[in-house]
N, C-alpha and C positions, 0 to 999 in steps of 0.2 A: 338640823334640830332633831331631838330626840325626845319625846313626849313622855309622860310620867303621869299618868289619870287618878285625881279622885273624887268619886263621885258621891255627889252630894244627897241625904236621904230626909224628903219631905212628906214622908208617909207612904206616897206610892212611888214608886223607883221605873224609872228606864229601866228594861232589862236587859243587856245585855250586847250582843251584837250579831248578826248574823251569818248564818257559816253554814251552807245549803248540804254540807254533809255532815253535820254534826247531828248525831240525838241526844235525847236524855230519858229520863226513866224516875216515875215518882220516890221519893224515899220518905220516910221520915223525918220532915222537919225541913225539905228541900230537893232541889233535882238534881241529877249526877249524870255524867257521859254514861250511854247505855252500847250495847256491844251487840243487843239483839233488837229485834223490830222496834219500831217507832212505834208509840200508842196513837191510837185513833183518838177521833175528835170526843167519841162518848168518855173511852177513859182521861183525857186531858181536862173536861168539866170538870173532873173528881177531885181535883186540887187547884185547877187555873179554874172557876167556872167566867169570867170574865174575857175569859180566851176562848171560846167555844166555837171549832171549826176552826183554827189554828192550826198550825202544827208544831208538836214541843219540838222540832228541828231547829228551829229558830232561836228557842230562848238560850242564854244559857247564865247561869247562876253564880259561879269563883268566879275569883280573880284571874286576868290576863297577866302574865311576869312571863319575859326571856321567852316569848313564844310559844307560853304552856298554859293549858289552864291548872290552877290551882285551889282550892280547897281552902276555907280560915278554919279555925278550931270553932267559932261560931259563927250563929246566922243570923240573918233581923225579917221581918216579916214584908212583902209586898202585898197592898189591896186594893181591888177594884174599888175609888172614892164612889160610885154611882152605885154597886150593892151589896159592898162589902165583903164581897168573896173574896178568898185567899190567893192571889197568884202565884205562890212561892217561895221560895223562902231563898236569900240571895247573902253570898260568903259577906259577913262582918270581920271588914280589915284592921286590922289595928299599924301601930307602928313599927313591928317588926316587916310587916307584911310593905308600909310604905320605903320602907328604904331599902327595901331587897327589889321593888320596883325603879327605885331611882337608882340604883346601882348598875341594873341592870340599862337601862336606857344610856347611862353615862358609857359601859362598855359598849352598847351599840352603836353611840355617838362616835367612837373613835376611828371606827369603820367607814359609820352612813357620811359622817361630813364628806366625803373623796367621793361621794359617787356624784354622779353627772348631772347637771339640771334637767337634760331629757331623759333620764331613768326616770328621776325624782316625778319627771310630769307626768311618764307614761303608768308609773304606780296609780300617782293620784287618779291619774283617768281608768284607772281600772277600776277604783275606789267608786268611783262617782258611777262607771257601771252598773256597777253591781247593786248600789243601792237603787238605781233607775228600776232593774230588774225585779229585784226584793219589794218594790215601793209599796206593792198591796198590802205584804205582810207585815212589815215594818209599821204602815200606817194602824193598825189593826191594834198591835202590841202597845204605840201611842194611845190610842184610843180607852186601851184598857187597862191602863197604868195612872192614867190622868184624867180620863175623863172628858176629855174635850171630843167634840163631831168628831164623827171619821171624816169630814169632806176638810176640815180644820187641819185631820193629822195628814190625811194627804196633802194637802199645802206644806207644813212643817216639812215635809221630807224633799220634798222637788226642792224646798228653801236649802234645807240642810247641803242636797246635794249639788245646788251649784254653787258651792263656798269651794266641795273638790274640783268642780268644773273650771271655775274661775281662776283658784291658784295653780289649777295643773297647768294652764295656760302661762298666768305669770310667774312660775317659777323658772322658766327661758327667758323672764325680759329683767332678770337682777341685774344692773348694770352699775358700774363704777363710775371714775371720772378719772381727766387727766389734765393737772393747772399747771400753766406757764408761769415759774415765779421769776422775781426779777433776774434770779440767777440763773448767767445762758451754761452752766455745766450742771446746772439739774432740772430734774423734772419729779413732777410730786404726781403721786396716785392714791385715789382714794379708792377700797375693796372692799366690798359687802361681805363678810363670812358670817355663818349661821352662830345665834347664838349659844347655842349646846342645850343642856338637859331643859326642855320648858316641863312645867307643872302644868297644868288646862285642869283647873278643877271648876266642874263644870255639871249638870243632869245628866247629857248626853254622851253616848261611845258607840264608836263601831270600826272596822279594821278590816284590810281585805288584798292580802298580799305582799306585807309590809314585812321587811327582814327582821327577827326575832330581836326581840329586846327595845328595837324602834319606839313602836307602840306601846304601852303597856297600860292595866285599867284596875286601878283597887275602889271599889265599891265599900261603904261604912255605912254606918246606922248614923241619926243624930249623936245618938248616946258616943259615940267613938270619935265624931268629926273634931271636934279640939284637939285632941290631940296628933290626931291624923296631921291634917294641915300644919299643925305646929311643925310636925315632923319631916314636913316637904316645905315647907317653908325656913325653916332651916337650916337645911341639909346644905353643905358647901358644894356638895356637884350641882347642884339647882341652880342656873342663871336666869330663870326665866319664871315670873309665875306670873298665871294668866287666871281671875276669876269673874265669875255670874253670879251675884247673888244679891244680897241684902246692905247697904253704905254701913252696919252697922259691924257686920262679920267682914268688908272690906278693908273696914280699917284694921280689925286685930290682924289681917294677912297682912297688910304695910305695914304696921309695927314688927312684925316677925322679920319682913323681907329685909326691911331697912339695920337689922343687926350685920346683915353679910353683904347688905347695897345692892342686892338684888334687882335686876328689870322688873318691872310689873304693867300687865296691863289689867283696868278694871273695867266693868261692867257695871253699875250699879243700883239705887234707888231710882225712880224718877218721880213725878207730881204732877204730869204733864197737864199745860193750860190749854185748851179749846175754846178758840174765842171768836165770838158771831157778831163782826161790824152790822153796822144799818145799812148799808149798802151791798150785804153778801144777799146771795141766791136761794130762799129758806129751802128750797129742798134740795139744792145740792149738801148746804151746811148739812141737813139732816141726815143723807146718804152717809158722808161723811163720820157723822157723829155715831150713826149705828156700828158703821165699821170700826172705827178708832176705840170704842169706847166698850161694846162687847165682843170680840174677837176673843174666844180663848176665855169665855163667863167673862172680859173685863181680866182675866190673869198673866200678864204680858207687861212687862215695864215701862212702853211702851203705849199704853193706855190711856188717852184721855183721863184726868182725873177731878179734872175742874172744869165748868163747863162758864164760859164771863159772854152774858150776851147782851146788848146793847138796848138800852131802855126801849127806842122806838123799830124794834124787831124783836123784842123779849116776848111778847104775848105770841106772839104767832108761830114763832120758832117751837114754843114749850108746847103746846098743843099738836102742830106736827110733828114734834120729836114722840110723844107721848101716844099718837096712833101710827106712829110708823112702829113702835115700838110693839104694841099690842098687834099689832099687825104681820107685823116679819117673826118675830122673836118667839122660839118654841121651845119650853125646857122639857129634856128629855134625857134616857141612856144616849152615849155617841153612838151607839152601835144603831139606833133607830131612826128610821128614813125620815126625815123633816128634820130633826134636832138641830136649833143651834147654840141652843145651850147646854152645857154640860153640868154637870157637880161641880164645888168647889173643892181642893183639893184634899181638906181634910174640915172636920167640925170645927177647929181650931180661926180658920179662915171664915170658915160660914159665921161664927160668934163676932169678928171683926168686922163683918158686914153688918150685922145686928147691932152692934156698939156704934156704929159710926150714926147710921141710921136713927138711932132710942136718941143720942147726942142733940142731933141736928134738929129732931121735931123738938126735947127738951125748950129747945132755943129758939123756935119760931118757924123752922120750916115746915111746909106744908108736902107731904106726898102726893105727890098726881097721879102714880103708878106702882104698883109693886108694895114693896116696902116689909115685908115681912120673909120668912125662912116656906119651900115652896114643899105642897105636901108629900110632894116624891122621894123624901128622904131626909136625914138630918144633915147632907151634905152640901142641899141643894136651897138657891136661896132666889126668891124671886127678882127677875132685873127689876131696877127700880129706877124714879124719877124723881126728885128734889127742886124745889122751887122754894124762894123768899130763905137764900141759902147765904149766911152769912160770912165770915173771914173768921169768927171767934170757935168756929165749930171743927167738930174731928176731921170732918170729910174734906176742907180745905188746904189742911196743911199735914193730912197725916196719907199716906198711899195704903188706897185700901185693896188692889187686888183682886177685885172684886165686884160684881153685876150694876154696883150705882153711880148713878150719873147727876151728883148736884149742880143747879144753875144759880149764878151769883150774879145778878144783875148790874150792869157800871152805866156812865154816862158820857163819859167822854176817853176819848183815846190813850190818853195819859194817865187816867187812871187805869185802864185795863192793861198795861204795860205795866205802871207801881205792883198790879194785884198779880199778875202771870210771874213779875221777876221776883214776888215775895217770898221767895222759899230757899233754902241753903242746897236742894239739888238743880240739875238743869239738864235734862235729855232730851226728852222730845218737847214739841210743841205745835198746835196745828192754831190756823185762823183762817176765815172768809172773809173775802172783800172784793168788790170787784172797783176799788179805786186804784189805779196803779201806783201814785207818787205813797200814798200811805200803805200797801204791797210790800213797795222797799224800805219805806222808815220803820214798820211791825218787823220785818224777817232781819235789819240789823240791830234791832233794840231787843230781840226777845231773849233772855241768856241760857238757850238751850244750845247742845250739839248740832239737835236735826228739827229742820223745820218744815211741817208741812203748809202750800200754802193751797186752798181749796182743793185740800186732800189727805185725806181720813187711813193712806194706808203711804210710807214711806221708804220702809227697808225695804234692800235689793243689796245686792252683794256687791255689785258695783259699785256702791256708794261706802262713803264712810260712817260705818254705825260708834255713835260712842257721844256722850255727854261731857258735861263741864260741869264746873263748884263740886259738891260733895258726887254726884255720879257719876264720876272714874276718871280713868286718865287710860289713853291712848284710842287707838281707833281698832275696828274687825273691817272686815270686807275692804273692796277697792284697794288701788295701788298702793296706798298708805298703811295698808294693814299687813304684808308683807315685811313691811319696816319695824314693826312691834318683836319680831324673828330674826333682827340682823342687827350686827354690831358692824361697824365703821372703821375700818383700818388705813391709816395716811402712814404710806411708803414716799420716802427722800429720797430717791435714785440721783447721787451723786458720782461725780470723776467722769462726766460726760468731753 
């Protein structure tokens, strides 16, 4: 497989990847490979002030094609969501730029398919190296791109990096088969070969040793990504498109894909339900519910979004949920020692929280916490807590992204199963119980991918990440997720 990057632009941008001999140097409008000294930490403030004590070594700004960096004819802006300062300014790809990328990964394809599954591992393992090694500054660059705790981005990246740990290991266990058909002068063999150019449009990149053209990474503005994607979605050397985003922008990539029958794998919305039986453990549920539900301000698709908790543990759950909250919960810069909440990614987000929130009390619910935008910024929105939360309102059936956490009170088990399976996506899902026979009737009745069950945090690489109904199709991580990269070849070995 041969990768072909476009990366998605939701105001503040991943930047880049990291390459411990590389500098840069401010310019006009953006940063450029520089040829003399690195600037220090005071002059990197002067245009990154979000990156402060940093090193511009790290960043870097063009496009990745055929082992070079390269330059767009324009740029789009990067900002710290937390105080607005400018990070950068990072190459706006357009369509010429996407298919000079795919072209080039297709001639690298023709090469990298023959090399060896222990090259192929011992690459990855240098990969996953090197980010171990990088992990401070990498987290940092997180941190100041998005907004989210530094203790958050350093998670994100030990996460990141054992996806290379994990498939450098199983890229030596691709294994075939061999069926005995009735007929004794053959034998039939089925072989895994990679399936050629993948698209991964995706937030994230980085590369680290990888023979030119393998890799490649075009970065775009909103304003560009239509047509970008159209244009990798497309392209007839593209076998593969793999995306993270929105079920809304997932569909126009399968409509694209589905002109030339494309593989696809998706990622997509989720609504996930968190549901507190009368016989769960109210402070484990609550442990639970703080992780699940603010992790990342609440920004992770993966998020708790519903909170169904059972008439005779509703009172007592909302009340611990609500000083555990006030309690743990600190909004701040990521870069600030206690923070664990961050800004939302843009005002656009922060307005969505607001909406959701004005909807829901419109209609009867009552705030127990929060509920308003927090004075630290227009970005930043206080966590909040909802109670006497109905099905008719935003916050039910619309994914908000976002620091709040409505409780929908049910009464019996069957209804909390009607109200969890009522939505057209299905990702994640978490519930407490400590009944065992209802344990296993909840985790096969709930119509999500992944289910937590008294537990509030579930991905791991070894597992298979990936949803049902409108939230995607295929799997990431674990041994299954290998197979999203492989096509299936049956050889007739006849005249035996």
């Amino acid at each position: 497989m041969a990768t072909s990057f476009w990366l998605r632009s939701y105001g503040a941008r991943r930047l880049g990847s990291t390459f411990p001999g590389c500098r840069l140097r401010p310019r006009a409008g953006g940063l450029v490979p520089a040829s003399g000294p690195a600037p220090g930490p005071a002059q990197l403030r002067c245009y990154a002030g979000g990156l402060a004590g940093l090193s511009a070594a790290l960043l870097r700004t063009d496009s990745f094609v055929g082992g070079r960096w390269l330059p767009a004819a324009a740029t789009f802006p990067v900002q710290d969501p937390a105080s607005g300062a400018a990070l950068g300014m990072v190459a706006d790809c357009g369509v010429r730029e996407a298919r000079a990328a795919v072209r080039a990964a297709y001639e690298a394809f023709c090469s990298w398919r023959e090399v060896s599954a222990k090259e192929r591992s011992s690459l990855l393992r240098k990969w996953y190296n090197l980010m171990i090694q990088n992990k401070d500054d990498l987290a940092r660059i997180i941190t100041a791109e998005s907004g989210k705790p530094l203790k958050e981005a350093h998670g994100e990246i030990l996460y990141s990096a054992f996806f290379l740990e994990w498939f450098s290991e199983e890229a030596r266990r691709v294994y075939g088969d061999i069926i005995y058909t009735p007929a004794k002068d053959r034998r039939a063999l089925v072989l895994k070969q990679p399936i050629g150019v993948a698209a991964v449009i995706t937030p994230l990149a980085s590369q680290a040793g990888i023979p030119s053209g393998v890799y490649n990474v075009i970065p775009c503005s909103r304003k560009n990504a239509k047509e970008v994607g159209e244009a990798i979605c497309t392209d007839p050397l593209v076998s593969k498109i793999s995306f993270t985003g929105s079920t809304t922008t997932g569909k126009v990539l399968l409509h694209h894909a589905a002109n030339s029958v494309k593989r696809v794998s998706m990622e997509l919305g989720g609504l996930a339900p968190f549901i507190v039986f009368d016989s769960a453990n109210v402070d484990q549920a609550v442990a639970g519910a703080l992780a699940s539900k603010f992790r990342n301000t609440g920004q992770t698709c993966v998020c708790s979004n519903r909170f169904l908790v059972q008439r005779g543990i509703h009172d007592a759950f909302v009340k611990a949920f609500a000083e555990a909250m006030k309690k743990n919960l600190r909004v701040g810069n990521g870069f600030e020692e206690g923070t664990t909440q961050g800004p939302l990614i843009n005002e656009k987000a922060v307005e969505k929280v607001e909406k959701q929130v004005n909807d829901a009390v419109s209609k009867g619910a009552t705030i127990v916490t929060g509920g308003k935008r927090h004075q630290l910024g227009k970005n930043f929105f206080e966590p909040t807590l909802l109670c006497n939360v109905t099905q008719d309102m935003l916050c039910t059936h619309e994914e908000t992204f976002g620091p709040l956490a409505p409780v929908i009170k049910f009464d019996t088990e069957e209804e909390a199963i009607a109200i969890a399976n009522a939505a057209d996506v299905g990702l994640a899902g978490y519930f407490y119980s400590q009944d065992p026979a209802q344990i296993w009737r909840v985790a096969e009745q709930l119509e999500v991918g992944m289910v937590g069950v008294n537990e509030g945090l579930i991905s791991s690489v070894e597992c298979p990440f990936g949803g049902v109904k409108q939230s995607g199709l295929g799997r990431e991580g674990s041994k299954y997720g290998i197979d999203e990269y492989l096509e299936l070849k049956y050889v007739c070995y006849g005249g035996l």
